[in-house]
C-alpha positions in Angstrom: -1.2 20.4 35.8 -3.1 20.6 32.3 -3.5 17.2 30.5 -3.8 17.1 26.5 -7.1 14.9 27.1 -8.0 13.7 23.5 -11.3 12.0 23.4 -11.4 8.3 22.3 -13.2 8.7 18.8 -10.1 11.5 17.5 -7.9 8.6 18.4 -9.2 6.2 16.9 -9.5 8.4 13.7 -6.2 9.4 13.9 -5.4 5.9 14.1 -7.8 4.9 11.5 -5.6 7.2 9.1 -2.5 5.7 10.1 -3.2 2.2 9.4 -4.1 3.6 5.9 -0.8 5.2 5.6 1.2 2.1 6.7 -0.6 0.3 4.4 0.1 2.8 1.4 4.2 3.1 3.1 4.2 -1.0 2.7 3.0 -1.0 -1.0 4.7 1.8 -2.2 7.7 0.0 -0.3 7.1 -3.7 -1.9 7.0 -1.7 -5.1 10.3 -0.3 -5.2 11.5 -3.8 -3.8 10.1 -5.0 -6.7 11.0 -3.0 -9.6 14.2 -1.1 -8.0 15.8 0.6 -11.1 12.1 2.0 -12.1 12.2 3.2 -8.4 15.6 4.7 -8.8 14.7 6.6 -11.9 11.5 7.4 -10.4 12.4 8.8 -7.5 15.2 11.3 -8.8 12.9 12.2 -11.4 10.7 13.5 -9.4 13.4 15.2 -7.5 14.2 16.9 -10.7 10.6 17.9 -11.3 10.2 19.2 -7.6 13.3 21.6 -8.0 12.0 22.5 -11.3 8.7 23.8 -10.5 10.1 25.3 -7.3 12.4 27.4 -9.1 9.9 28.7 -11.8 7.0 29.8 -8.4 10.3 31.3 -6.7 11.2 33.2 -10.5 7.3 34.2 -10.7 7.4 34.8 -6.8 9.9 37.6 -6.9 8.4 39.1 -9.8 4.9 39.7 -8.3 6.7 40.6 -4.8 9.2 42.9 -6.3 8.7 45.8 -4.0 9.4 44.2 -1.0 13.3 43.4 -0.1 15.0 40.3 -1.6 13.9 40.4 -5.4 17.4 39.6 -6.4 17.9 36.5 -3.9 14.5 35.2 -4.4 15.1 35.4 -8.5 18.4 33.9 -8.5 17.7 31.3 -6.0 14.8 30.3 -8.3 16.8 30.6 -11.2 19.2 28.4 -9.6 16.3 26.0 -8.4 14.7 25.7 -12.5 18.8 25.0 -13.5 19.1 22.1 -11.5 15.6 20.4 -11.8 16.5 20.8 -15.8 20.0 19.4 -14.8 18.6 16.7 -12.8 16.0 15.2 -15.9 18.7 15.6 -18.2 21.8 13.7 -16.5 19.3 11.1 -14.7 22.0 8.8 -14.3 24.7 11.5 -12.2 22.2 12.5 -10.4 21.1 9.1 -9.9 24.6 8.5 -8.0 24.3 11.9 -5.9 21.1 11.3 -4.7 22.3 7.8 -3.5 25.2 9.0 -1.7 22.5 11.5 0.0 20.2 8.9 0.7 23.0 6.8 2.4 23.8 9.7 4.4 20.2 10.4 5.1 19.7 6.6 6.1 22.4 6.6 8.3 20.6 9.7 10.0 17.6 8.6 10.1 18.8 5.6 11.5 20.9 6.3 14.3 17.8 8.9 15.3 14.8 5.7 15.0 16.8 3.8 17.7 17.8 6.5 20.0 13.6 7.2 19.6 13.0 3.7 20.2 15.0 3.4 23.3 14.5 7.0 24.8 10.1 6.8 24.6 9.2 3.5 26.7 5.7 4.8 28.2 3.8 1.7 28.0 4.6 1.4 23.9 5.2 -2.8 24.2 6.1 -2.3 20.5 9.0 0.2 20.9 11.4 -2.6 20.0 10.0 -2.5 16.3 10.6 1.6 16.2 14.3 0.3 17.3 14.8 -2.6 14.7 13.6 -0.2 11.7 16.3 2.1 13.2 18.8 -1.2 12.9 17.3 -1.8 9.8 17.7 1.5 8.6 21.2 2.4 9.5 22.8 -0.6 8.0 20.9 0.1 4.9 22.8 3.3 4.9 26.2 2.0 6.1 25.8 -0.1 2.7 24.8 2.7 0.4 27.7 4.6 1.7 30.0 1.5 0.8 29.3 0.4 -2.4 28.6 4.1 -3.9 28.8 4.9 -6.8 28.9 1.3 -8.3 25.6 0.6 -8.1 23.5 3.7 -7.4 21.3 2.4 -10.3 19.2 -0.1 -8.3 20.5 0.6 -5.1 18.5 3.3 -4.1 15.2 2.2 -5.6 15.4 -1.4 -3.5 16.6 0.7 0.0 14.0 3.1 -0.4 11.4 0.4 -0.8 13.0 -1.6 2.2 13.0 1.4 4.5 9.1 2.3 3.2 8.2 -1.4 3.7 9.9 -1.2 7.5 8.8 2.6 8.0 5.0 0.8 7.2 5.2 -1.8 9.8 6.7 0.1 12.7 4.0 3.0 11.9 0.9 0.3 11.6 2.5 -1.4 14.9 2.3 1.8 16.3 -1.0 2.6 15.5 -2.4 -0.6 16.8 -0.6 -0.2 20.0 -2.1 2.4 19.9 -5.7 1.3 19.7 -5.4 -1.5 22.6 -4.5 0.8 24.9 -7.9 2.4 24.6 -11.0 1.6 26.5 -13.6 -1.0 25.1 
């Protein structure tokens, strides 16, 4: 039987960079708490930007690959990307509300998938009950999404966001230090 031996110092790098990113997932998470309509807009913004770009490298894309097959599916896909990145910044508030509903559904996904993880991977984690309660955590947050969409998709999303980034921190840094006690002095 082959064993995926990783010596200690890669693990404790690899640990190393996880705290960091915990740490970044908390603030970025307190953040949106913080300032939840900013985090809203924010966040779908980018969303826009991200489908906007994507279209025009998939537009470019099919232009410089035109000889080989799917010229017209790469080009309209890309043209379809660049129309709703533009539609996105434009009609930040709908899209606002269709990103929340998403998210809800996302939450509720990601939340029901965090506790079945939580339960199901038990080899000597003593801190699989956080991985279960950001599951909790994150499946009510999208049972509520779902149930008081559209009304308040403005600050909804920016505050849940930052909740499940401030939870998705913790478990991950819990993690990581588990982690690091179960290696040799």
């Amino acid at each position: 039987m082959a064993t995926n031996y990783q010596p200690d110092g890669s693990i404790k790098k690899a640990t190393s960079w996880m705290i960091v990113l915990s740490i970044a997932l908390m603030i970025m998470g307190l953040l949106a708490v913080l300032s939840p309509v900013y985090a809203s807009a924010f966040f779908t913004a980018v969303m826009g930007w991200f489908a906007l770009i994507s279209g025009a490298v998939m537009i470019v894309q099919s232009f410089v690959s035109k000889p080989v097959r799917g010229f017209w599916l790469n080009f309209i896909i890309g043209i379809l990307y660049a129309i709703a990145g533009v539609y996105i910044l434009l009609n930040l508030a709908s899209a606002i509300a269709v990103l929340t509903l998403t998210f809800g559904i996302l939450f509720v996904a990601e939340g029901v998938f965090s506790i079945i993880m939580g339960m199901t991977r038990r080899t000597d984690l003593r801190m699989a009950w956080l991985v279960v309660v950001n599951g909790i955590v994150t499946l009510l947050l999208g049972i509520l999404v779902l149930n008081r969409w559209p009304v308040s998709a403005l600050w909804l999303i920016g505050l849940y966001v930052g909740i499940s980034l401030l939870f998705s921190g913790m478990a991950l840094l819990a993690s990581a230090l588990d982690t690091r006690r179960t290696l040799p002095s």
